[in-house]
N, C-alpha and C positions, 0 to 999 in steps of 0.2 A: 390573411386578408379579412376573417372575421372581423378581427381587433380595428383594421382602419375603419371598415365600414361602420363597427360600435362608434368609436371614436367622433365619425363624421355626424351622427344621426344626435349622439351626445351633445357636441357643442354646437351644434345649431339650435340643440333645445334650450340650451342655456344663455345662446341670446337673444334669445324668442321671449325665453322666461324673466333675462334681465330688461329687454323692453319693456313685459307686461306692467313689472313691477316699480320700474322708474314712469310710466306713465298711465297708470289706473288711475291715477286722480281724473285725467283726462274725459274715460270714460263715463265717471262719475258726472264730470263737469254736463254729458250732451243729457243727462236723466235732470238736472237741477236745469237746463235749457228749456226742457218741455214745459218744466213746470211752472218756470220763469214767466214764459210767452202768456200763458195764461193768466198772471197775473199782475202780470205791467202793462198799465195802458199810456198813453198818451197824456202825461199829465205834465201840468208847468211844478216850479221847484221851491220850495219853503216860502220863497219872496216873489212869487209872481209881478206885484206890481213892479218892483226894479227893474229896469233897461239898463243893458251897461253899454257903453262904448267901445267898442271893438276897433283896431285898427288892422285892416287884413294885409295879410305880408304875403311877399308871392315872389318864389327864386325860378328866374327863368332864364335858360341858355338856349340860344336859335329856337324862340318856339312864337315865331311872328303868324305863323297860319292857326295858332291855336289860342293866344290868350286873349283875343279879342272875345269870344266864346265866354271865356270864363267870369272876365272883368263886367260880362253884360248879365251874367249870371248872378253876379253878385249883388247888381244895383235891381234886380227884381225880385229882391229881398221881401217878405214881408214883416218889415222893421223900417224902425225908421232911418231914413237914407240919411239925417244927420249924425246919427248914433256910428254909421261906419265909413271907415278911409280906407283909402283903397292903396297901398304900397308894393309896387314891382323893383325891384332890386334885376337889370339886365346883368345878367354877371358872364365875362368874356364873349359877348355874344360878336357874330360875325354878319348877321343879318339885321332885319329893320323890327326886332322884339321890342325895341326901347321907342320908335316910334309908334307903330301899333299899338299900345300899351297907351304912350298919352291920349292919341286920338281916342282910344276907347274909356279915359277918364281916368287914369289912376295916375298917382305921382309915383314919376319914375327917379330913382338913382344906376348909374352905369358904374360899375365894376370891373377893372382890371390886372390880373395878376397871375403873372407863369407861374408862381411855387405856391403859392393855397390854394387848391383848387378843391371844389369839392361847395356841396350843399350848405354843410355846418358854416364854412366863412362866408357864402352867401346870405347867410340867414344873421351870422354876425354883424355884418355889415350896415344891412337893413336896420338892424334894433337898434345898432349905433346912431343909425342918421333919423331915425324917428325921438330916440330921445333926446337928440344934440337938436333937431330942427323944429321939432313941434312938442315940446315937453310940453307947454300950455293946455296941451289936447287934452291931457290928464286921461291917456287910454286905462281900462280898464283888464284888457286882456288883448292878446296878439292872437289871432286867427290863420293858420299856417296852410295853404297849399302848394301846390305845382302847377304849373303853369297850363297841362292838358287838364286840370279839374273839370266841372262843371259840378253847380250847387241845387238841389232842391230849393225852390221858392221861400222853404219854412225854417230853413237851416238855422241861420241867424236864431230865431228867436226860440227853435229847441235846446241850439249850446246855451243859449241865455238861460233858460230855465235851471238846466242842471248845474250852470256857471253858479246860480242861484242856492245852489243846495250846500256850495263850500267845496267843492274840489279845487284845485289850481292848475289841475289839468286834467283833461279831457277828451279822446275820442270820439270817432263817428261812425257809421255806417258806411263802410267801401263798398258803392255799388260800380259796374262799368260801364264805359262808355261803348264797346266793341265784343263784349261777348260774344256775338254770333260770329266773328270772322273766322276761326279755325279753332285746331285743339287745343292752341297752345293759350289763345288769348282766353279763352273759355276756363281751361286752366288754372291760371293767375284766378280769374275771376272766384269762380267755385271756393278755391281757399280763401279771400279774403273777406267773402258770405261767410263761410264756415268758423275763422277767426273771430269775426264781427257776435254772431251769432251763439258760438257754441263754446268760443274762449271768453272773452270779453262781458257776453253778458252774463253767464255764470259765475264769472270773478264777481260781479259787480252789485248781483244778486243775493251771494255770500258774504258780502261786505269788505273783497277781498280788492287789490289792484291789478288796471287791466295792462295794456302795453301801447304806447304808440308804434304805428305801423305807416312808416313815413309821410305821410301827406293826412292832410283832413283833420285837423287837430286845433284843441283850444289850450294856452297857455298865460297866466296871470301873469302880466308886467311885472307886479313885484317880485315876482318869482326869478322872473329875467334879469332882475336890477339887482338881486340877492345871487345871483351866479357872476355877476360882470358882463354879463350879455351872454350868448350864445355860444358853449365853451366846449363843444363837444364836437370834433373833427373827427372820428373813425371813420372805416369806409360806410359803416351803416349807425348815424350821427344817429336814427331815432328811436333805436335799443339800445344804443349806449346810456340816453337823456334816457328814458324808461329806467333801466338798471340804476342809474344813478339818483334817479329822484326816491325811488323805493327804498335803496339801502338809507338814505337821508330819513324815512319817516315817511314821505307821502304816498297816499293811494291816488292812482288812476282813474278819472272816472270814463264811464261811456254813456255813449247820447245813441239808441238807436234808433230816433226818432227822426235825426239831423241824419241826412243824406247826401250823399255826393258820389261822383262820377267821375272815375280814371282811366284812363286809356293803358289797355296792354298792349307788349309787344305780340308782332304777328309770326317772325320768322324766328328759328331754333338760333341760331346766329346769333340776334339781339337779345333774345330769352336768356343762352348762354352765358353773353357776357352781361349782362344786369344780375343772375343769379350767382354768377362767380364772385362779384363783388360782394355781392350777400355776403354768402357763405363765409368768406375771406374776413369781412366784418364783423361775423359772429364769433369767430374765432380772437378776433383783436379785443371784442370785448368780453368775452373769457377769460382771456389772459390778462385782463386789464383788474379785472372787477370780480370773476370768479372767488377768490380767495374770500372777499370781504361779503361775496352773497354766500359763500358757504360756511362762511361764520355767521353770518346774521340768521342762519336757519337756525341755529346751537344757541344761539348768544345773545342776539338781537331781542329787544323790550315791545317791539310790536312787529307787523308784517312780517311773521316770520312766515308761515305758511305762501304770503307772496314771493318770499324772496327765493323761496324752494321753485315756486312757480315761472318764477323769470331763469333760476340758474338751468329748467331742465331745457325753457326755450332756446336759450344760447349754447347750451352743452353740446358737445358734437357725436350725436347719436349715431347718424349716420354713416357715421367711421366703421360705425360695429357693423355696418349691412354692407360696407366693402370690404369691412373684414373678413366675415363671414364668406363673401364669393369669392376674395382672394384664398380661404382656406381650404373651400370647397373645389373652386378651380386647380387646385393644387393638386388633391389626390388624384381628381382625373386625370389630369397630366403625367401622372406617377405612373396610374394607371396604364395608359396608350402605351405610355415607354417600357412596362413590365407585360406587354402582349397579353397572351391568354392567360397567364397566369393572374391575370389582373383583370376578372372578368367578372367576379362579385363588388370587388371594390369602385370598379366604373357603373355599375350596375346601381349600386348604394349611392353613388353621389351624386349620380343621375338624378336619384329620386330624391336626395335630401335638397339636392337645387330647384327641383321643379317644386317640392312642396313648400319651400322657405320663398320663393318668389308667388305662389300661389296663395299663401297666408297674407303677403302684404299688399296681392291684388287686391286681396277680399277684404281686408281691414280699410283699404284706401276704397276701395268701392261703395262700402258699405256708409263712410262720409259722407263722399259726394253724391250719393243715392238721399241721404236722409237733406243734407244742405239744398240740397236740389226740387224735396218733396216742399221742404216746410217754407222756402223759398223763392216758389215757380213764381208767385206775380210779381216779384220784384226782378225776374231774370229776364230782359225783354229782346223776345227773339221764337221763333218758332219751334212748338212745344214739341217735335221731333228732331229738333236741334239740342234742344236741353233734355231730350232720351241718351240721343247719343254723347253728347258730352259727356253724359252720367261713365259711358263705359271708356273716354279715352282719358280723365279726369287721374285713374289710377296712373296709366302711363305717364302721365306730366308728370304727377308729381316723384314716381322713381327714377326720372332723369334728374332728379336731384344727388343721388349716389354717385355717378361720375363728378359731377358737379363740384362735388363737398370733399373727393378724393383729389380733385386737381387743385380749388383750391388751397389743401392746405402744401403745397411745394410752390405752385406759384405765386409771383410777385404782381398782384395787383392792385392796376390803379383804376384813379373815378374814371370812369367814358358817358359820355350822355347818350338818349336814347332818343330816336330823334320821334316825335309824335305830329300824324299827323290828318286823325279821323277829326274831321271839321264837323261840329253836330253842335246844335243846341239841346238844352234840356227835353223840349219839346221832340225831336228828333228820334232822340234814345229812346223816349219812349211809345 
């Protein structure tokens, strides 16, 4: 019984220690954070004087209580109101999104179709009917959200700035609209502060590329017109465009001065299945793309350092932490069925499972603790609600290991998610 208990206490350290060393960069990344913060301010971008023209696109399925919110969010811009267009692509909707949507000023297109379903053909569609209908406009970039958005006043003219500096594409600041409702929307939220923050702008700091993370994104039209439109259908279309633009040569940039507001899911149910899709989508572009970002780390004449940085995002790490409970669950089982005899060996695995889920408490805690300190005024909600979030923050995030273990046996497809916290900017905050 010795031997199994060695055995158990051995390969849990070994995938403690193959984590540490596939993502030390990471923790490097939160010390290059601090240092960042300090010394980026608020500044416009090589061409301040240039305004460019934006034509904002927006894919929305049944989301008639919410994008009227957004569309007014957009027009209190501070930019000028001719410089941007407002474009809603209603895609299979079953509700009144496509009238909503005019009344509130945007041009709409309606969309219908059983077998493309999914964001990517939504967003194809839209780029089609803007450059088939209003080529004249001569947009300068496509401004991308979701339908529950809501925009900072200043949005506009901070992607302008950085649009300014030569990126072709560009992230934002994912703030939320609903953090205070429970643990789970607090959750989401926490990590997408933390990604904003601790991935993104140390990429960007370093000179390295960041990732789109679905919504809140700026993209060069020629960019678009040099892919054929919009070509990327995975279940999670905007790691796929991330991995794909990278291996191509470009960096990501990020704006975190441009702000915006997303609505989370509130129930485990919705959480579930939005995160299953994830997952399921990280894995499609792994198997898509993996090959070629892991020669580009070897081979590749630039971004290679990025492209290591995108293969560990999409890599499926957390196989190893179902592995690990599946191995761990294992002896104990062995254990119960071998009685007393098996009474060091249940004893050892006891403890190697308490302290392997106790390490990535505290690894996960120790995030949302720091995300949470350096970004209490932007979390708007009561500062004993954003205590305790700090501590149910870990928990969210390792319901992500069942998550990532069903994923990869099941068959899944897109589901929408329905939103429906009605808020202005003013509101949230």
């Amino acid at each position: 019984m010795d031997s199994a208990a060695s055995f158990i206490n051995h390969f849990n350290l070994a995938v403690f220690l193959l984590f540490i060393t596939l993502y030390a960069y990471q923790i490097v990344y939160m010390f290059i954070s601090f240092k960042a913060k300090k010394k980026l301010r608020s500044e416009s971008g090589r061409d301040p004087g240039r305004l460019h023209k934006f034509a904002v696109t927006i894919a929305a399925r049944n989301e008639e209580l919410v994008i009227g919110q957004l569309i007014q969010s957009i027009k209190n811009q501070n930019y000028p109101g001719e410089l941007i267009d407002i474009f809603v692509v209603a895609d299979n909707c079953t509700d009144y999104t496509a009238r909503a949507a005019r009344e509130a000023g945007a041009v709409v297109r309606e969309r219908f179709s059983k077998n493309r379903i999914g964001k990517g053909y939504a967003l194809n569609y839209i780029f089609q009917a803007i450059e088939k209908d209003y080529a004249s406009n001569q947009y300068d970039a496509y401004l991308v959200f979701d339908a529950d958005n809501l925009l900072d006043e200043n949005y506009a003219a901070r992607m302008n700035d950085v649009f300014n500096e030569g990126y072709r594409v560009i992230t934002s600041y994912r703030n939320s609209k609903n953090f205070d409702q429970n643990w789970i929307s607090s959750g989401y939220a926490l990590w997408f502060m933390h990604e904003a923050e601790y991935l993104n702008l140390p990429r960007i700091f370093t000179n390295n590329s960041c990732a789109v993370s679905g919504t809140g994104f700026l993209v060069d039209a020629d960019l678009i017109k040099e892919n054929g439109g919009w070509i990327h259908h995975l279940l999670t279309e905007d790691i796929e465009f991330s991995v794909s633009q990278v291996i191509k040569g470009d960096k990501i940039g990020y704006c975190r001065d441009a702000v915006f507001y997303d609505e989370q899911p509130v129930t485990f149910k919705q959480s579930w299945t939005q995160r299953l899709r994830w997952a399921k989508g990280f894995y499609q572009v792994f198997g898509r793309y993996g090959k070629n970002l892991f020669r580009s780390i070897f081979k590749g004449k630039q971004n290679k350092f990025s492209c290591y940085d995108l293969a560990m995002t999409i890599f499926p790490a957390l196989l190893l932490s179902f592995l690990s409970i599946v191995v761990n669950g294992s002896f104990f089982l062995a254990g119960i069925f071998e009685f007393m005899e098996a009474e060091e060996t249940m004893k050892a695995t006891m403890t190697a499972m308490f302290q392997s889920l106790g390490w990535m408490y505290g690894i996960l805690f120790i995030l949302g603790f720091l995300t949470t300190l350096t970004e209490w005024k932007e979390i708007h909600c009561p500062g004993w609600k954003k205590v305790a979030y700090t501590v149910t923050f870990p928990l969210f995030m390792l319901t992500y290991v069942p998550i990532a273990a069903a994923a990869l046996f099941k068959d899944v497809q897109w589901k929408p998610i329905a939103h429906t916290v009605v808020k202005s900017v003013d509101d949230v905050r």
